[in-house]
N, C-alpha and C positions, 0 to 999 in steps of 0.2 A: 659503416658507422652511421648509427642515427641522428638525425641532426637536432640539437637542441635548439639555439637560434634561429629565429625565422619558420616553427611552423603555423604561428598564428602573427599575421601580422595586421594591423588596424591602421585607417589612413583617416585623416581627419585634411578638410583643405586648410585651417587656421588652427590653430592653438596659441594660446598666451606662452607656454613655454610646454614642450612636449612630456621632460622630468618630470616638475609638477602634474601633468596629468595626468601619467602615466606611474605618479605613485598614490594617486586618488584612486585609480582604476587596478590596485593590483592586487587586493584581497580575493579578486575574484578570477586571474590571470595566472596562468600555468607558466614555468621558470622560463624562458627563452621569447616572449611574446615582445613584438615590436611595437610601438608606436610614431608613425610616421606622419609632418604635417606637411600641407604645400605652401605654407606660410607662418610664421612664428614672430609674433609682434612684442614679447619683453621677452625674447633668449638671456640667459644667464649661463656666465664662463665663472672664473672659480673667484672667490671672494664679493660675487653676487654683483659683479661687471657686468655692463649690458654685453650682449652679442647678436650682430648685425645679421640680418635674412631676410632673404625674399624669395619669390619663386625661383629664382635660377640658383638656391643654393639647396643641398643636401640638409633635411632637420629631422632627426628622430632618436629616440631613447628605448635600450635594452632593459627589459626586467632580469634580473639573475639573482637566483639565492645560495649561490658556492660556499661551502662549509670549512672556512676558511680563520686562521687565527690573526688575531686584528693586526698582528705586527704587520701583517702581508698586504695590507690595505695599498700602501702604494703601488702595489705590482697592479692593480686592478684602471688604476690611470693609465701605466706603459701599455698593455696586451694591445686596447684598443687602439691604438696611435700605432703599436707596431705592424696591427693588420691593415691600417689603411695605405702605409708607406707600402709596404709588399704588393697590395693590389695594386698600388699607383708605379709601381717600378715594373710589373709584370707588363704595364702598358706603356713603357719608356718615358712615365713621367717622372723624373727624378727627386720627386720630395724628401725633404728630409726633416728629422725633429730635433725641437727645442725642450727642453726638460721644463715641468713633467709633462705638458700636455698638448703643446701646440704641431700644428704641420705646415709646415714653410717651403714656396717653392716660388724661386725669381726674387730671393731676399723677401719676400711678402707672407705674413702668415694666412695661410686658406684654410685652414679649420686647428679645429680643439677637441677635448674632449674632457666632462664634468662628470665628476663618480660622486652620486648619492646614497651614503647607507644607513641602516640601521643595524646595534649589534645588542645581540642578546646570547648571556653566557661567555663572553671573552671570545664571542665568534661573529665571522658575517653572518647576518641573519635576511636582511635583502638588497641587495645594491640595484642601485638606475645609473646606466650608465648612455650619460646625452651625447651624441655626434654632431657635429653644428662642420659643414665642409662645402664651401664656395668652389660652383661648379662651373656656369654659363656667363657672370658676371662682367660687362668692361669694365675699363677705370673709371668711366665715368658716373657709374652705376652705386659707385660706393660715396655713403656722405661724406662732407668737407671732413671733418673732426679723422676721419678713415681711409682717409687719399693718400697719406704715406707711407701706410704700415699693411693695409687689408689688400688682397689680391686673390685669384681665381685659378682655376685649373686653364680655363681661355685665356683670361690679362699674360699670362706666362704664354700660353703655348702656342698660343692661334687658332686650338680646333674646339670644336663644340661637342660635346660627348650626350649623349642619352641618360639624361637623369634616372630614368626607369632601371635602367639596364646594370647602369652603375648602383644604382643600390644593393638591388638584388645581388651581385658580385660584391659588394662588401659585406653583408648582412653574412654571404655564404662562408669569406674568411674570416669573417668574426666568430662563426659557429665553428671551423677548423682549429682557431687558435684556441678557443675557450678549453673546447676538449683537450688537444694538444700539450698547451700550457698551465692552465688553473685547475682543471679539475684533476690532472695527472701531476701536477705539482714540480712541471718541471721547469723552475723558474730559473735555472744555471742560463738553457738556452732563450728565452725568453730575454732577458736582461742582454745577454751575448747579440742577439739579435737585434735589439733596441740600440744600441750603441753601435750596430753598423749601418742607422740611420743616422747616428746624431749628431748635427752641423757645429755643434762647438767643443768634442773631444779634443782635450788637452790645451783647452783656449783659456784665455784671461775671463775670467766671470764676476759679476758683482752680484752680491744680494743683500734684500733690504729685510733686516728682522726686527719690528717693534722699533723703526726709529732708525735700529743701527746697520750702518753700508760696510759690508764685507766686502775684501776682492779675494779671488784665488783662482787655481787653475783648476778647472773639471776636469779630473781623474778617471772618472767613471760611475758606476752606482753598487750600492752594498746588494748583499742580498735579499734584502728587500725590496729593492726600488728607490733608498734613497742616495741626494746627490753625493759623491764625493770630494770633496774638495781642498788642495792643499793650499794652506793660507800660512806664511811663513813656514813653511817644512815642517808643516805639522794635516794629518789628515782629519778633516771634520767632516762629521756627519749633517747634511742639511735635509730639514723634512717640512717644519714648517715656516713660511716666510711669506711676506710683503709684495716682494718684485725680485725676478731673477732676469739680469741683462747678459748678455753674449756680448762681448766685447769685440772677437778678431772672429767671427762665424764665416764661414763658408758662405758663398752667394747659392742659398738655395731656395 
């Protein structure tokens, strides 16, 4: 199999956000091309949240132009979240995710993931898909406003892993899942997969749409990717929203 992902990859030491730069730079960039910074000083997570980095954290954004119908768009947030759990469990780090985008591990969220697209004709026409994932970090490391909630692959585990090394092994299962999952269309297992990462199946959930606080139990996700949720014995679909909190989550 050829690999799509990762055969051109570009490093910059600073970028203001790597998305944005790397959808500056993609008129000119072949599908699978990476952008990676050693430092990113306005990261953006979804609803244009700041997101925290430094050198000891993982930052960089995929180009991909998968020819795909828009309904499927959410499945393009899960892929990447569910490649980095699988890399992160093949190394006995036990992450797990939070719907739609984050990766939590020691109850602490250590990375995200932001999907950028454009569509033209009722299809993807080119998606940026940003990684932002906290690698070397103490707790001391993270601002005050982020001392309760942001934490590391080290603040968890004690070891210090090779930022080099590790990227390169996620870049590689990002380019296994892509073909695997998106471009073969097999979103059955994809979804299946994702949900035997995820820290709050069948848990109590709130979300915030435009104002109004839902509670219900996470069910699971439709086939598209989005959440399901039973809120008085009835099942709703949730796709866009405010804030989604985990109630009773697993400590991961």
């Amino acid at each position: 199999m050829n690999s799509i992902i990762g055969r051109r990859i570009i490093f910059v030491e600073e970028s203001t956000s790597t998305n944005a730069d790397l959808k500056r730079m993609a008129f000119e960039l072949d599908e699978g091309s990476v952008l990676r910074a050693a430092r990113q000083t306005c990261g953006r997570g979804r609803f244009d949240r700041s997101w925290y980095s430094d050198h000891q954290s993982l930052t960089f954004s995929v180009l991909l132009r998968p020819h795909l119908p828009v309904k499927f768009m959410p499945l393009l947030l899960i892929y990447p979240s569910v490649s980095l759990a699988k890399l992160l469990h093949s190394r006995q780090i036990p992450a797990g995710l939070k719907w739609p985008n984050d990766v939590k591990l020691g109850g602490r969220k250590i990375g995200g993931v932001l999907v950028e697209n454009t569509v033209k004709d009722g299809k993807k026409n080119e998606v940026i898909i940003g990684i932002g994932l906290n690698v070397n970090q103490s707790e001391s490391d993270f601002p005050l406003e982020l001392a309760a909630s942001a934490g590391s692959i080290f603040s968890a585990t004690k070891n210090r892993l090779d930022q080099d090394e590790l990227f390169h092994s996620i870049v590689k299962q990002l380019d296994q899942d892509y073909q695997d999952f998106i471009l073969t269309h097999n979103f059955s297992q994809l979804i299946e997969q994702w949900l035997s990462f995820c820290t709050h199946l069948h848990d109590k959930v709130t979300v915030t749409i435009n104002g109004q606080v839902c509670e219900g139990v996470f069910t699971g996700l439709s086939s598209t990717g989005k959440a399901i949720l039973d809120i008085n014995e009835r099942s709703v679909l949730i796709h866009q929203f405010n804030h989604f909190e985990d109630k009773n989550a697993a400590d991961y």
